[in-house]
N, CA, C and O atoms as a Tinker XYZ file with bonds, in Angstrom:
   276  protein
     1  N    101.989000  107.849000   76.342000    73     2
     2  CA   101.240000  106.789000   76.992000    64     1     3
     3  C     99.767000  107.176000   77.038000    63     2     4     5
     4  O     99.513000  108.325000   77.398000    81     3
     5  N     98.604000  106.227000   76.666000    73     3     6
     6  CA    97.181000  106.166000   76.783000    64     5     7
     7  C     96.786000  105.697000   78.034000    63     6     8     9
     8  O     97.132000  104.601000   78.473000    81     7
     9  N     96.148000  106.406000   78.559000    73     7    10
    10  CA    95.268000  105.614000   79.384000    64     9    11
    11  C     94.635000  104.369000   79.406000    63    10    12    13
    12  O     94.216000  104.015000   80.508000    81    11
    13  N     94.470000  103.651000   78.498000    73    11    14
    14  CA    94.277000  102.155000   77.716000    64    13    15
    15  C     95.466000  101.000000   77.932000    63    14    16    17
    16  O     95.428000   99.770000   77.883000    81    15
    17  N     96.966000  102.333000   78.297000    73    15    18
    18  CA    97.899000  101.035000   78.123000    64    17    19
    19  C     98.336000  100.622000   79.815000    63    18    20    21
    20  O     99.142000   99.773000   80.195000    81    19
    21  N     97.479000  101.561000   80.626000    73    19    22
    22  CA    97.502000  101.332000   81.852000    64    21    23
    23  C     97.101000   99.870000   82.786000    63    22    24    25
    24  O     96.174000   99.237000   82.282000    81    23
    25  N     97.490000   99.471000   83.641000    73    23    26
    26  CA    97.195000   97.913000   83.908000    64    25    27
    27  C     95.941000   98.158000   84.575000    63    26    28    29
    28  O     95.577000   99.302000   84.850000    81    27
    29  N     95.301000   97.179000   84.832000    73    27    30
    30  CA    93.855000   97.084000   84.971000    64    29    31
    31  C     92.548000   98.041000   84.319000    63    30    32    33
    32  O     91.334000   98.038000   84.520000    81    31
    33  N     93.615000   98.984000   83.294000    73    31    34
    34  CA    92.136000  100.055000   83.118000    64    33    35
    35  C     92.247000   99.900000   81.339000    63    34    36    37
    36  O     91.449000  100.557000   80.670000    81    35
    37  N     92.963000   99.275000   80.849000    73    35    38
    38  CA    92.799000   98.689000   79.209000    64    37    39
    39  C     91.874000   97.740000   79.095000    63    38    40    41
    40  O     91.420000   97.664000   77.953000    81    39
    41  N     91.574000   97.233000   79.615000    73    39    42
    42  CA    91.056000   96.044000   79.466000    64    41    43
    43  C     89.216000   96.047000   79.749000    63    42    44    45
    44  O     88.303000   95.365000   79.284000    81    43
    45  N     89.281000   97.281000   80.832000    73    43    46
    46  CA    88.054000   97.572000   80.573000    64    45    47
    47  C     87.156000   98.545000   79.534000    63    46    48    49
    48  O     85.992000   98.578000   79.133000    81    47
    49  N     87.961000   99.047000   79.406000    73    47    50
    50  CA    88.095000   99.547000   78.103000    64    49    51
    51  C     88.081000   99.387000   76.870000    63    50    52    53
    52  O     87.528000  100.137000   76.065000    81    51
    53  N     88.591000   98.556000   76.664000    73    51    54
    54  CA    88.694000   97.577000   75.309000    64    53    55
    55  C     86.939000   96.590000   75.624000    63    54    56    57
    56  O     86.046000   96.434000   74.791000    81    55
    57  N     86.947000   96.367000   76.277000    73    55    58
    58  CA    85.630000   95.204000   76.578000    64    57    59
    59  C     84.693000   95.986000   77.061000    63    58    60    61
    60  O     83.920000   95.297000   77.726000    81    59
    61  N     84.357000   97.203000   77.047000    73    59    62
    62  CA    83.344000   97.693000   77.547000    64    61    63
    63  C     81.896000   97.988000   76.728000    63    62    64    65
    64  O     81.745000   97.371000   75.674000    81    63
    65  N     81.117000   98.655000   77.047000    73    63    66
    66  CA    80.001000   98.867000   76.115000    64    65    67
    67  C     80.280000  100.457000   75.089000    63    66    68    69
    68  O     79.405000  101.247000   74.732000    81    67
    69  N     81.457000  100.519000   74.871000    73    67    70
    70  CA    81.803000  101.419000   73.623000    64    69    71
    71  C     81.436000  102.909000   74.374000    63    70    72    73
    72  O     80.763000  103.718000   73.735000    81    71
    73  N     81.789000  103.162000   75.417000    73    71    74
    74  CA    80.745000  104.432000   76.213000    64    73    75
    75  C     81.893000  104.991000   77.048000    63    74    76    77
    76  O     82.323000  104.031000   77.688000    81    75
    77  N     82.409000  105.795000   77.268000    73    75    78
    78  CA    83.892000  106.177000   77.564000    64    77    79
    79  C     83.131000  107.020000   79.044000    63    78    80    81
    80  O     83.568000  106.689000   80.146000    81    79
    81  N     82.580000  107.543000   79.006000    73    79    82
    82  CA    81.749000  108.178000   80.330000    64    81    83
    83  C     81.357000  106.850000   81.622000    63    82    84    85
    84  O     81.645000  106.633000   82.799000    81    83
    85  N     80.572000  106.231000   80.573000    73    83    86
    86  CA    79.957000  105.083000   82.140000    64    85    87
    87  C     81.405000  103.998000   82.142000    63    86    88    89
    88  O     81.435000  103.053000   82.930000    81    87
    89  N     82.438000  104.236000   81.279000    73    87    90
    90  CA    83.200000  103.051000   81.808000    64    89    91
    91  C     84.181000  104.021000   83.045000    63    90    92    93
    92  O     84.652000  103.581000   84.094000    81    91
    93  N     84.285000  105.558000   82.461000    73    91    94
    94  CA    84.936000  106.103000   83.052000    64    93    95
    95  C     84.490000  106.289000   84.629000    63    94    96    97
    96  O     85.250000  106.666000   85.522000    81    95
    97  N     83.053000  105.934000   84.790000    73    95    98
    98  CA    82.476000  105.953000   86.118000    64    97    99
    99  C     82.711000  104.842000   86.648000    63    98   100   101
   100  O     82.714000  104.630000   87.860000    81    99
   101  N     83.010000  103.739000   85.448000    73    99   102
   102  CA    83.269000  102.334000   86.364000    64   101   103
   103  C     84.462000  102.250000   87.383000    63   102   104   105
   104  O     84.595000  101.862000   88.544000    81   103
   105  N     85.460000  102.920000   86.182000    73   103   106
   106  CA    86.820000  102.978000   87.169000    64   105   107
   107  C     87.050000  103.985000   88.096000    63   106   108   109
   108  O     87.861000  103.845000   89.012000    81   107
   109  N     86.441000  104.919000   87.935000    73   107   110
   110  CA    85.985000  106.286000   88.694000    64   109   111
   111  C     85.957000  105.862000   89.921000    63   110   112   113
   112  O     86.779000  106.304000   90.724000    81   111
   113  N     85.034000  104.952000   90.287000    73   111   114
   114  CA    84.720000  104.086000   91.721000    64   113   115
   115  C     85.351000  103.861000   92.713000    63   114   116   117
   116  O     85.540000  104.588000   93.688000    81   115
   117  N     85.823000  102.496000   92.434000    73   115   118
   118  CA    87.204000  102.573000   93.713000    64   117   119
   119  C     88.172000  103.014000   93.877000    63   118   120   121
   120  O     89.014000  102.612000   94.680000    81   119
   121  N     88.311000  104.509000   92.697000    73   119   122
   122  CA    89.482000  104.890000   93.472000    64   121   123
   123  C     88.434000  106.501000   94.728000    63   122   124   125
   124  O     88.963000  107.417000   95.358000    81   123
   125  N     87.245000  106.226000   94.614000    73   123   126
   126  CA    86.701000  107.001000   95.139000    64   125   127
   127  C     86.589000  106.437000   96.733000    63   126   128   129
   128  O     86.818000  107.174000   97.691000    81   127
   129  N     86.270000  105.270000   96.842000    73   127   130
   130  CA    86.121000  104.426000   97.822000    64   129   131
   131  C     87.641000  104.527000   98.410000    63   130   132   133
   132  O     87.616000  104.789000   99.612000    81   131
   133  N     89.003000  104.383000   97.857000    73   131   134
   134  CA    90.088000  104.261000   98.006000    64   133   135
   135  C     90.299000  106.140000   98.966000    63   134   136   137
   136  O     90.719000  106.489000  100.069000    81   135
   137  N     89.931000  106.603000   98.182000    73   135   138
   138  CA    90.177000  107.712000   98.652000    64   137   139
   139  C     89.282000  108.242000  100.004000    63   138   140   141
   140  O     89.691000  109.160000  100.714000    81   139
   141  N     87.801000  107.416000  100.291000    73   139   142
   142  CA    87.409000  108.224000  101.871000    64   141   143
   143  C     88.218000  106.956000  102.411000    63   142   144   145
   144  O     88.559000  107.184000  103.572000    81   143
   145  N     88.568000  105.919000  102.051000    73   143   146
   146  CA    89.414000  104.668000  103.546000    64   145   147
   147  C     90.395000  105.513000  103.600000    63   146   148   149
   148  O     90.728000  105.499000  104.785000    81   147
   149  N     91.163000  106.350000  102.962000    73   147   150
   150  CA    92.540000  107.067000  103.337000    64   149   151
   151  C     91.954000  108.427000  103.930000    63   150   152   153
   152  O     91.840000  108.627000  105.140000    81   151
   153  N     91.713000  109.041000  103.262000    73   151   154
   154  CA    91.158000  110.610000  104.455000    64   153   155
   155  C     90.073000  110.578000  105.491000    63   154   156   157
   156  O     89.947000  111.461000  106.340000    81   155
   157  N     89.051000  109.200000  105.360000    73   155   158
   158  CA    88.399000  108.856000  106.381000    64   157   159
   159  C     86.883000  109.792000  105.963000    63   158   160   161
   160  O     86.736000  110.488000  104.959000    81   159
   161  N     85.957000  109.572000  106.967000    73   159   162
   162  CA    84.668000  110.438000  106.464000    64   161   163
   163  C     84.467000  111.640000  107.358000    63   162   164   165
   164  O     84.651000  111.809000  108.564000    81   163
   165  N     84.052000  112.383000  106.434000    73   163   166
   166  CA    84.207000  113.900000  106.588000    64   165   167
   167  C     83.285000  114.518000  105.165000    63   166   168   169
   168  O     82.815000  113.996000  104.154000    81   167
   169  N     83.328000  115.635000  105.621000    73   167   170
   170  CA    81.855000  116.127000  104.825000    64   169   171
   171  C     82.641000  116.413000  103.550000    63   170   172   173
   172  O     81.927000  116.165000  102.578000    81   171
   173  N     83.633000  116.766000  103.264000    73   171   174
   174  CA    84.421000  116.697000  102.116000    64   173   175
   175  C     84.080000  115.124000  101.037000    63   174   176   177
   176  O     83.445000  115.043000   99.986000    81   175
   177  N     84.780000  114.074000  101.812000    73   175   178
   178  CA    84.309000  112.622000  101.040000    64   177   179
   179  C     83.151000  112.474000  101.107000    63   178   180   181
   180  O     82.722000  111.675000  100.275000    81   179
   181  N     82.265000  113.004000  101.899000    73   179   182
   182  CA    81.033000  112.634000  102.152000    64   181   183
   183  C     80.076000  113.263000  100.497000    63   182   184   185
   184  O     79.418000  112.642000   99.663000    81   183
   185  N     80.521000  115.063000  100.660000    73   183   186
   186  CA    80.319000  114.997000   99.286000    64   185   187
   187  C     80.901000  114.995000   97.905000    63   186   188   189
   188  O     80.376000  115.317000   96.839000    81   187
   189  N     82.095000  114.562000   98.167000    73   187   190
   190  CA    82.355000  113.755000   97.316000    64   189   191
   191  C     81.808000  111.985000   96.529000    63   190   192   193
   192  O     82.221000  111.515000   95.469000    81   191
   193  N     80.937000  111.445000   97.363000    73   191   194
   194  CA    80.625000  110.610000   97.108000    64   193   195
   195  C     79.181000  110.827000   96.935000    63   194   196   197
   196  O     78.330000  110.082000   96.449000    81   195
   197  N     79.109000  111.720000   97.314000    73   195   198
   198  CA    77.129000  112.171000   97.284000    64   197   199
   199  C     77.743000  112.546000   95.194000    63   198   200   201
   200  O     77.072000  111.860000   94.422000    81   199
   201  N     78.523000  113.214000   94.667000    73   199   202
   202  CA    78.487000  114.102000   93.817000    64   201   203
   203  C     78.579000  112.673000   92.932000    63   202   204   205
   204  O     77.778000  112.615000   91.999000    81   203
   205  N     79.529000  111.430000   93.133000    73   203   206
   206  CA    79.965000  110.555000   92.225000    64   205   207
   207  C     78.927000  109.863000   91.948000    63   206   208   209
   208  O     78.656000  109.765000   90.752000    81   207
   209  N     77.935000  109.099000   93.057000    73   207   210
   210  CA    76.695000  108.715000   93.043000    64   209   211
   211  C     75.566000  109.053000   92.273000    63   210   212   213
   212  O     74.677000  108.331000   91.822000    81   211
   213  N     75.778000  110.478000   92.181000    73   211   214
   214  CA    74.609000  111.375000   91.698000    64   213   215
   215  C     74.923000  111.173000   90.042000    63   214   216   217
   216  O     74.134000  110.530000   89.350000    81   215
   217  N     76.164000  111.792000   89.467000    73   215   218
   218  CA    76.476000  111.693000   88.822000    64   217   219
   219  C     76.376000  110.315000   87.580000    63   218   220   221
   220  O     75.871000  110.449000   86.466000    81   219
   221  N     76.950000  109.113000   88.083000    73   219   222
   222  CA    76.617000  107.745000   87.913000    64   221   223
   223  C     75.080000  107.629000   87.505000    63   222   224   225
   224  O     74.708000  107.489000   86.340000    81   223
   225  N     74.143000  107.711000   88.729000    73   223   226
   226  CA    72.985000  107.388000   88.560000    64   225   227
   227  C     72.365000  108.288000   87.354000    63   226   228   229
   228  O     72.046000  107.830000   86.257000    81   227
   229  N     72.283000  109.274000   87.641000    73   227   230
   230  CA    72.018000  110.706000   86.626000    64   229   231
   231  C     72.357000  110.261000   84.767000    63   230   232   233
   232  O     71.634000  110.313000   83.772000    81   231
   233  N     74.104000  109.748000   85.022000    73   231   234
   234  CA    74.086000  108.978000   83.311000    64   233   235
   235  C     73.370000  107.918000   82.764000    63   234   236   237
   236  O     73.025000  107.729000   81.598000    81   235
   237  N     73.178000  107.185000   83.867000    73   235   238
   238  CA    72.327000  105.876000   83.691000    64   237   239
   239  C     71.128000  106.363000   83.284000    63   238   240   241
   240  O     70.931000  106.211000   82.078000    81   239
   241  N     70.286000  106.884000   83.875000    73   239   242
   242  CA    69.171000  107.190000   83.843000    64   241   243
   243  C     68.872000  107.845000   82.563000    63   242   244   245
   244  O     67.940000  107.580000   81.803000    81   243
   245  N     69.705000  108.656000   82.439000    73   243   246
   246  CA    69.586000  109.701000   81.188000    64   245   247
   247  C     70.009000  108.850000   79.768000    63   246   248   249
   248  O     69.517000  109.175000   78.688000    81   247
   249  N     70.992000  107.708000   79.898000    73   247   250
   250  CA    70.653000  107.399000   79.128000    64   249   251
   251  C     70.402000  105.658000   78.352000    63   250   252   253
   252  O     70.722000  105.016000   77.352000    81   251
   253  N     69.585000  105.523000   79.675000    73   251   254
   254  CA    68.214000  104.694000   79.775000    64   253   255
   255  C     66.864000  105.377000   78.857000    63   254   256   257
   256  O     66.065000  104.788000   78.129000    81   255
   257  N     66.952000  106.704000   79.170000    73   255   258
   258  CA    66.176000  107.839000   79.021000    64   257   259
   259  C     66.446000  107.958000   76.909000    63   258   260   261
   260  O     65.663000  107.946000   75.959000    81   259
   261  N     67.581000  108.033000   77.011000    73   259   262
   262  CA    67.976000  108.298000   75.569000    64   261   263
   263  C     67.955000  106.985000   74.936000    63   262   264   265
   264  O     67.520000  106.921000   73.786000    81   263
   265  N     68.102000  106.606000   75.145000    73   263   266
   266  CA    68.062000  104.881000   74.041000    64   265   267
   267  C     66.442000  104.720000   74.220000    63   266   268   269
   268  O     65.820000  105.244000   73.296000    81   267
   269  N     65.718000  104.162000   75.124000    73   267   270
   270  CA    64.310000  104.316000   75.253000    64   269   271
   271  C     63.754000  104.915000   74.152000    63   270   272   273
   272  O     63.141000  104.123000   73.436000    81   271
   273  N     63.768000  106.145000   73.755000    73   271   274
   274  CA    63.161000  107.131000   73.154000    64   273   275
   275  C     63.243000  106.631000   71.810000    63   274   276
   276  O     62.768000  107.283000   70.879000    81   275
C-alpha cells in the first residue's frame, strides 16, 4: 500500500503542485492541530508547533527564494 492510495491524502497528491515536501506540510497540518486538541497545550505541542510552523514557512520562503532566482 502507497500512501497515495490512502483516503483523503491521494487526491492531494495527485492534484498538487508536483512538490512532495509542501504537500507533505499540507497534510502534515491537521494532524498536528489534531494532536495538541488531544494532549492539550504544553510546551511539548507548543514546540511542536513552533517547529511545524517554522519549518512550513522556512520551505516557502526558500523556495520562493529558489524559483525567484
Amino acid at each position: 500500500m502507497r500512501i497515495g492510495d490512502l483516503p483523503y491524502v491521494g487526491d492531494p497528491l495527485e492534484e498538487g503542485a508536483e512538490d512532495r515536501v509542501f504537500d507533505s506540510l499540507l497534510l502534515l497540518g491537521p494532524v498536528i492541530v489534531a494532536l495538541i486538541a488531544v494532549l492539550g497545550r504544553s510546551a511539548l505541542t507548543t514546540g511542536i508547533a513552533v517547529a511545524y510552523l517554522s519549518s512550513f514557512v522556512g520551505y516557502v520562503l526558500y523556495r520562493g527564494i529558489l524559483e525567484g532566482a
